[in-house]
C-alpha positions as CSV (number, residue, x, y, z in Angstrom):
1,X,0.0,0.0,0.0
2,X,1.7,3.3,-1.0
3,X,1.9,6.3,0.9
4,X,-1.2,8.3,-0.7
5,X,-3.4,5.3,0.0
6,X,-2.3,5.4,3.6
7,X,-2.5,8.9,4.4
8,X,-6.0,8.7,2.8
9,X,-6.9,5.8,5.4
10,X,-5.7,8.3,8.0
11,X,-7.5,11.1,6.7
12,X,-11.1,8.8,6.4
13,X,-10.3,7.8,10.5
14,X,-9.6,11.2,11.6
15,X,-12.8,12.8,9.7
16,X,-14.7,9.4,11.1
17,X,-13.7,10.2,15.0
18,X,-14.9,14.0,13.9
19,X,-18.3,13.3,12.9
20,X,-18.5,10.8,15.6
21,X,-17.8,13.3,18.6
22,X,-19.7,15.6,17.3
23,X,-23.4,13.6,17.1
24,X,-22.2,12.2,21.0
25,X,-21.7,15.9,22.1
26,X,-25.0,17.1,20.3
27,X,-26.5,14.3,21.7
28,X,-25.7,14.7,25.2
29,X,-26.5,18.5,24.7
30,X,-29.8,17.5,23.6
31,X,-30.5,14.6,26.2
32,X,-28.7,16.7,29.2
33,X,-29.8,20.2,28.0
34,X,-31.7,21.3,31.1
35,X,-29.8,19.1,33.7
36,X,-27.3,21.9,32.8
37,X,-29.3,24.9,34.1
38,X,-30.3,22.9,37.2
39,X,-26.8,21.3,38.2
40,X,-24.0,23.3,36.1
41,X,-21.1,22.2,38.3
42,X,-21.8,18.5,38.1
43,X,-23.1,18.4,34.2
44,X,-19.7,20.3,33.3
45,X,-17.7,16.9,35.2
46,X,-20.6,14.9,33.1
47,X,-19.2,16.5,30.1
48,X,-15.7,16.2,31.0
49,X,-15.9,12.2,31.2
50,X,-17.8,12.5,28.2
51,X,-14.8,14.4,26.3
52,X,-11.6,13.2,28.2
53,X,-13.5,9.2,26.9
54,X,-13.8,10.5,23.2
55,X,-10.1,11.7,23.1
56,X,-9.1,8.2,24.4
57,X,-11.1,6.8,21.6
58,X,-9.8,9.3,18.9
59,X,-6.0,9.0,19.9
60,X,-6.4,4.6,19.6
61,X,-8.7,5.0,16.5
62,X,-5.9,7.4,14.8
63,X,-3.0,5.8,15.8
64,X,-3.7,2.1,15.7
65,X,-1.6,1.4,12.5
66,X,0.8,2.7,14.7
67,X,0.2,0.4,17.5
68,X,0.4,-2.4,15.7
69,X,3.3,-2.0,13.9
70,X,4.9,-1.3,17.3
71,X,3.8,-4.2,19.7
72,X,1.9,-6.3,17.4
73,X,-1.7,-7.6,17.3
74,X,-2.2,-9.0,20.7
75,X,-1.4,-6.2,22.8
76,X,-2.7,-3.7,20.3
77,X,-6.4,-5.8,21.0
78,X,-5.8,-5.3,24.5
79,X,-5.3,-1.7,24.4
80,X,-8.1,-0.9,22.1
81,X,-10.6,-3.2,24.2
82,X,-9.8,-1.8,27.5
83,X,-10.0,1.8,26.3
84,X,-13.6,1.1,24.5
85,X,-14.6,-0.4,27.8
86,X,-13.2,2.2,30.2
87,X,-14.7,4.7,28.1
88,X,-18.1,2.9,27.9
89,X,-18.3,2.2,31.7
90,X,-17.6,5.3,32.9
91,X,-20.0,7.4,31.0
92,X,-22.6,4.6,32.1
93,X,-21.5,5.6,35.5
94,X,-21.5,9.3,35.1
95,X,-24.9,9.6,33.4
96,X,-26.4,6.8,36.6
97,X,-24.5,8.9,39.6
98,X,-25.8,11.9,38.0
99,X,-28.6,12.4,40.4
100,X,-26.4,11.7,43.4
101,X,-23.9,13.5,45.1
102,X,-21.0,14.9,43.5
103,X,-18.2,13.2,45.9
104,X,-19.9,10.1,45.5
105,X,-19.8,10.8,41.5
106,X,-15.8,12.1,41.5
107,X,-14.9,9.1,43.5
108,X,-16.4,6.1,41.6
109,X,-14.7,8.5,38.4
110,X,-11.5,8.1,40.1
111,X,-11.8,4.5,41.4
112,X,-12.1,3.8,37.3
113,X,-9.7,5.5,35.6
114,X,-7.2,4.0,38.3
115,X,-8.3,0.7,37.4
116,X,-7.8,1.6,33.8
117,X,-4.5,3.0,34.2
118,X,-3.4,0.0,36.5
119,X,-4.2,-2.2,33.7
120,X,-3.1,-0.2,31.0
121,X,0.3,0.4,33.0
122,X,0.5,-3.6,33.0
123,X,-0.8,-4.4,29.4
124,X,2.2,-1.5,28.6
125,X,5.2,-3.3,30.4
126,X,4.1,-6.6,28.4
127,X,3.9,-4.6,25.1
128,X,7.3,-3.4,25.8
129,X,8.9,-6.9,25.8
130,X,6.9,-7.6,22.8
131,X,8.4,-4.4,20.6
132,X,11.6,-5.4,21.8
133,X,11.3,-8.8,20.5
134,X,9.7,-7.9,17.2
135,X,12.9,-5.3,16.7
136,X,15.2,-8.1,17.5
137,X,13.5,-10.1,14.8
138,X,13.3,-7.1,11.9
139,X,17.5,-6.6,13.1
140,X,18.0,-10.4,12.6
141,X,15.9,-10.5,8.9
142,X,18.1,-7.5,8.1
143,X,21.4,-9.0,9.0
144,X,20.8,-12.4,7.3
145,X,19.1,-10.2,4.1
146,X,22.5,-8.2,3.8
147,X,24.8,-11.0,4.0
148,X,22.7,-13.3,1.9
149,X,22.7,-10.7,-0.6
150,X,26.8,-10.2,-0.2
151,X,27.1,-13.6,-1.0
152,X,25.1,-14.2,-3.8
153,X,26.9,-10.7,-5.5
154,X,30.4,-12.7,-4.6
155,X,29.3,-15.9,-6.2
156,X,28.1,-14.0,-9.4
157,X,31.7,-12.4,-9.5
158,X,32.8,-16.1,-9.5
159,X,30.6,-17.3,-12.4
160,X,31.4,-14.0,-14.4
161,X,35.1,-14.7,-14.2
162,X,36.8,-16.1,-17.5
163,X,39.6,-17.8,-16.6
164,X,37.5,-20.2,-14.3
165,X,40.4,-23.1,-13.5
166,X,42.7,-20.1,-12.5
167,X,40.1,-19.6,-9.9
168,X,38.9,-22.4,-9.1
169,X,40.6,-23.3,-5.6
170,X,39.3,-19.6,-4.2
171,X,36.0,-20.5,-5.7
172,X,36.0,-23.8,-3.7
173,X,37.5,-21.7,-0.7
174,X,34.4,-20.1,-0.8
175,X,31.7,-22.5,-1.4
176,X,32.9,-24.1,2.0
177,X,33.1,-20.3,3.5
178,X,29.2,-19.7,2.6
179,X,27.7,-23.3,3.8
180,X,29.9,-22.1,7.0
181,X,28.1,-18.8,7.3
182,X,24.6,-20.0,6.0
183,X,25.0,-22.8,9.0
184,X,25.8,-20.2,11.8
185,X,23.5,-18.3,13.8
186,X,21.7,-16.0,11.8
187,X,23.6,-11.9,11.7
188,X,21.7,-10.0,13.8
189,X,20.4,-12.5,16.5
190,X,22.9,-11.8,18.9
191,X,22.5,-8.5,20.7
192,X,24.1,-7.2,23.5
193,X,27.6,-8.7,22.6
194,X,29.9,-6.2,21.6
195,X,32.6,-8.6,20.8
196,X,30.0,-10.7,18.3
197,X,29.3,-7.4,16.8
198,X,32.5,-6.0,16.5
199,X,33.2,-9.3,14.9
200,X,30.2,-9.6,12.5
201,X,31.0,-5.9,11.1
202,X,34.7,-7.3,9.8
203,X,33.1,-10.2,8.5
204,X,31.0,-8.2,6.5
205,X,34.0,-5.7,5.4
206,X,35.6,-9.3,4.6
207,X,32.7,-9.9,2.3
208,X,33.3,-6.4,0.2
209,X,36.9,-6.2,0.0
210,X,36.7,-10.0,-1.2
211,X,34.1,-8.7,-3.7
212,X,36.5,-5.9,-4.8
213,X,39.4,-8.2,-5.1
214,X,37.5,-10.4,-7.7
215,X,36.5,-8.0,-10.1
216,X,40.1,-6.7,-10.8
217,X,42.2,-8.5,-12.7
218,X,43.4,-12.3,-11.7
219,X,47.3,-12.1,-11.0
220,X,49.2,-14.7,-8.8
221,X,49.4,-12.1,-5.9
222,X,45.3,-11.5,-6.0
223,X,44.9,-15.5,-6.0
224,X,46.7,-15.6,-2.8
225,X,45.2,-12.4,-0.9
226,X,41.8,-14.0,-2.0
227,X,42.8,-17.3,-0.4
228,X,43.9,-15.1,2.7
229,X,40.9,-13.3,3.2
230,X,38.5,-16.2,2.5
231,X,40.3,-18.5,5.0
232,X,40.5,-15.4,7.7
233,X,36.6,-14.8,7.1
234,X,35.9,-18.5,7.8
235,X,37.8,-18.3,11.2
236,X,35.9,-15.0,12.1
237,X,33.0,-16.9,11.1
238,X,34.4,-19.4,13.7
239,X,35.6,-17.4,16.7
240,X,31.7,-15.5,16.0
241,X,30.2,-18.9,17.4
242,X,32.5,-19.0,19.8
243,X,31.8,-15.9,21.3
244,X,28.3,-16.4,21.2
245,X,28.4,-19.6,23.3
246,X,30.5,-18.0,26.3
C-alpha cells in the first residue's frame, strides 16, 4: 500500500472520530440540555468524562496502525478493548451517579480510571517486551538479508570470471566459507555482545573487499590475498560462534 493510500486511510479515521464526537456531544446536549441549568457544576464533570472518553477513543482510532506495527496484534487488542470499555463504563457511571452527590460521583470516576491506568500500566510493560522482540526479529531478517545478498553478488563475480580453472581453488575456498556462514547463527540474532558485533562488522567488510578483489584482474598475488581473506573470514565466522556460546 503506498503512501497516498495510507494517508487517505488516516485522513477517512480522523474525519470518522470527527463526525462521531460531534453527534455524541449534540447528543448529550440534547439529552442533558436542562440538567445543565439545574446542576451546572456536576453536568460540566458529566461532560468532561464525556470528552476526556472520546479523546481516548480518537488517539487509539488514529494511531492504531501505529500500535500495531509497534507491539503487534495481541497487545494492540488489549489496548483498544480496555479503552472502549473504560470509556463505555464510565460514561454509564456518570450519566447513573448523576442524580447523586457529587463526591460520590468524583470518587467512583476516580476508582475507574485507576483501574484503567493500572491495567493499561501492565498491558504497557508486556507490550514493551513484545516491541523489543519484534525489533530483535526485523534486526536479525536485516542482518541475514545483507549478507545473503553479499554472498550471492560474490558468487556472481565467481561465475562471471573467464579464466575459471585459475580460480577455481578460491571459488572452492568459498563454497565451504558460505555453507559455514549459512550454517551459523543468523547476523543480527545476537545482541548485547559487543565482541559478536565488532566481529560480524569485519566479516561483513571481509565480504566487500573479497568482492573488490574479484572483479580486478586475476594475478598470482590477487589468487593468494583471495585465499587469505576467505580462510580469515571462515575463522571470524568461527571465533563468532564461539563468542556467542560463552
Amino acid at each position: 500500500m503506498n503512501n497516498s493510500k495510507l494517508s487517505s486511510i488516516g485522513l477517512l479515521k480522523i474525519l470518522g472520530c470527527f463526525i462521531f464526537d460531534i453527534a455524541l456531544i449534540l447528543g448529550f446536549l440534547k439529552i442533558f440540555g436542562l440538567f445543565f441549568i439545574i446542576a451546572p457544576s456536576k453536568s460540566i464533570l458529566v461532560l468532561f468524562v464525556l470528552l476526556t472518553g472520546l479523546m481516548m477513543l480518537n488517539l487509539v482510532v488514529a494511531f492504531s496502525d501505529m500500535i500495531f506495527m509497534r507491539i503487534g496484534i495481541p497487545y494492540s487488542a488489549a489496548i483498544v478493548t480496555l479503552t472502549i470499555f473504560y470509556v463505555s463504563v464510565a460514561n454509564i457511571l456518570s450519566i447513573f451517579f448523576m442524580p447523586g452527590g457529587i463526591i460520590w460521583y468524583i470518587i467512583w470516576e476516580l476508582i475507574m480510571f485507576a483501574v484503567f491506568i493500572l491495567i493499561f500500566s501492565a498491558i504497557a510493560a508486556f507490550s514493551n517486551e513484545s516491541a523489543k522482540d519484534i525489533i530483535k526479529v526485523e534486526n536479525e531478517q536485516a542482518g541475514k538479508a545483507s549478507i545473503m545478498l553479499q554472498l550471492l553478488e560474490i558468487e556472481d563475480a565467481f561465475n562471471e570470471k573467464e579464466d575459471q580453472e585459475a580460480i577455481s581453488k578460491c571459488y572452492k575456498l568459498f563454497v565451504v566459507l558460505k555453507q559455514r556462514i549459512l550454517a551459523s547463527t543468523p547476523f543480527g540474532r545476537i545482541t548485547g555482545n559487543n565482541e559478536v558485533t565488532k566481529v560480524e562488522d569485519q566479516i561483513k567488510d571481509n565480504l566487500i573487499a573479497l568482492l573488490v578483489n574479484i572483479k580486478v584482474d586475476l594475478t598470482d598475488e590477487n589468487l593468494l590475498q583471495l585465499q587469505k581473506l576467505i580462510e580469515n573470514t571462515r575463522k571470524l565466522v568461527a571465533n563468532r560462534e564461539t563468542l556467542n556460546i560463552h
